[in-house]
N, C-alpha and C positions, 0 to 999 in steps of 0.2 A: 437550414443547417446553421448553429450557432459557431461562434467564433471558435479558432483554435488555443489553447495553452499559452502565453506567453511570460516563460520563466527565466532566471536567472541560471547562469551555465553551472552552478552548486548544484542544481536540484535537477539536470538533463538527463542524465544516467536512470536518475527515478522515475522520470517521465518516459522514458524509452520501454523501461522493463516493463508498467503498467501499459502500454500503447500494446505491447509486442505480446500480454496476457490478453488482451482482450481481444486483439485480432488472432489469438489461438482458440480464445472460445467463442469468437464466430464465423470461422471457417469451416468446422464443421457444421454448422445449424444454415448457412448460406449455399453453399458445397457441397455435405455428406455424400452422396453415391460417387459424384468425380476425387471427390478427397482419397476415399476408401479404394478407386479405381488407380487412382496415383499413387500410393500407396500397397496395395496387391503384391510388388514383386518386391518390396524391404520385409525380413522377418522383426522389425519392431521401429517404431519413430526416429528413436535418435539413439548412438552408442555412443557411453561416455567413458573417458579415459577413464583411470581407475589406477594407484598408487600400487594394487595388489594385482596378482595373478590373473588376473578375466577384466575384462572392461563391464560395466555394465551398460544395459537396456533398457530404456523404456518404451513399456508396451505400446504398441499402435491401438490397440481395443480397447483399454482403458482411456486414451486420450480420447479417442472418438465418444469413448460414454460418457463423461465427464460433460460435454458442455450438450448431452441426448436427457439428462437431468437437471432441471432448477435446480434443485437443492443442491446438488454437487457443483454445479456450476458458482451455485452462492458463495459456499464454502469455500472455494479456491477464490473467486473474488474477493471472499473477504481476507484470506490468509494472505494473499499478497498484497491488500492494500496495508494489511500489519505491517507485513515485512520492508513496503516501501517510504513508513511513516518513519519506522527506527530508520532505512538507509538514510530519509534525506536529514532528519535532524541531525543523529550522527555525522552527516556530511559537511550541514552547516554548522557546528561544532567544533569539527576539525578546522574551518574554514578560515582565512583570516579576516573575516568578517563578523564572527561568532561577538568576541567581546563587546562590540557594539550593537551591536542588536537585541541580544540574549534578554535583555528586561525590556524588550518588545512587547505589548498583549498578545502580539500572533505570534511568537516565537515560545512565550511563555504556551501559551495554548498547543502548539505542535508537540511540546514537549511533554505537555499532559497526553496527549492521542500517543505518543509514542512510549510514554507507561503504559496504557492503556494495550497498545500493541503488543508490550513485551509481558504482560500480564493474562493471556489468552482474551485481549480480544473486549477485558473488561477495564473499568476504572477503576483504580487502584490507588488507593490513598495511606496505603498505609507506610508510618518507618519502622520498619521490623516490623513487632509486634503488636505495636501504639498503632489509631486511625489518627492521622496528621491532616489538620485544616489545608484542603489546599489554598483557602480564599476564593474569590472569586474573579476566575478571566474569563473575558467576552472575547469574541472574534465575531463581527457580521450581530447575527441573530441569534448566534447560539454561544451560552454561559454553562462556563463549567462552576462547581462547588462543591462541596460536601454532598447533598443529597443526591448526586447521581453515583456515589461510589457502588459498584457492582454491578450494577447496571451496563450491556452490550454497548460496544462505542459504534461498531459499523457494521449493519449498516440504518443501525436504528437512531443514533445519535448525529452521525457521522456519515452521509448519503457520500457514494462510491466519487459523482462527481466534484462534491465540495473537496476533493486534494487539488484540481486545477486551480481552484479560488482561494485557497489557502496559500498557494505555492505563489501565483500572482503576487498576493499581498506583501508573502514575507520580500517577494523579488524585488518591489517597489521600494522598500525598504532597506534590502541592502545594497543597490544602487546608491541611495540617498546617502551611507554610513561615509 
């Protein structure tokens, strides 16, 4: 077993939600028949408050398929690691650490995957309507530029675990600031 995550408390929240997706989609491929058996007498996973008249549900049978498919299972893997690329830059952003760092290489780079994120998932260089040079940022082994624009960020660019490594980096960094 290789080492665990070691971040800065900015980017905790995003490490939890990504800890707490991946232990949902291997609980049932570890578990399934006792999952399904603990599950039996709930008519759906979870009920969520709701601003309007009904609370909503979601499905217990649909969670279970989800991680009984690759492909679906990808899918959501990759949809949250989107979604936790905008939290954590947005996080360190808000952060009072942001100004000093922000023309970081790795900060600049997070901030490219988090276009990327907010973009379905592709690179995305464009202002408006113009394609805008991004230049060229490295983080580690992997440089972003102009010729990957359109191109999938994750998990073809952007492997599911390089956020531990990334997160690392910028944490050492904003330590340092």
């Amino acid at each position: 077993m290789d080492r665990p995550v070691v971040i800065d408390e900015v980017f905790n929240l995003g490490l939890d939600v990504y800890t707490t997706m991946f232990g949902g989609l291997i609980a049932p491929k570890l578990c399934e028949s006792a999952l399904s058996d603990s599950l039996k007498d709930f008519p759906a996973l979870v009920a969520l408050d709701s601003s309007f008249s009904n609370d909503i549900f979601i499905d217990k049978n649909n969670y279970l398929s989800i991680a009984k498919t690759e492909k679906r299972a990808q899918d959501v893997t990759n949809a949250t690691l989107s979604m936790i690329i905008v939290f954590t830059y947005e996080s360190l952003k808000s952060s009072s650490h942001f100004e000093k760092v922000k023309d970081k290489e790795e900060v600049k780079f997070l901030r490219h995957l988090r276009n990327a994120a907010a973009h379905g998932n592709k690179f995305h260089f464009y202002n408006g309507t113009r394609l805008a040079d991004p230049g060229i940022v490295s983080w580690r082994t992997k440089t972003i530029d102009i010729s990957i624009q359109g191109q999938t960020a994750f998990p073809n660019f952007f492997k599911h675990g390089d956020l531990g490594f990334l997160l690392e980096d910028i944490s050492s960094i904003v330590k340092e600031s």
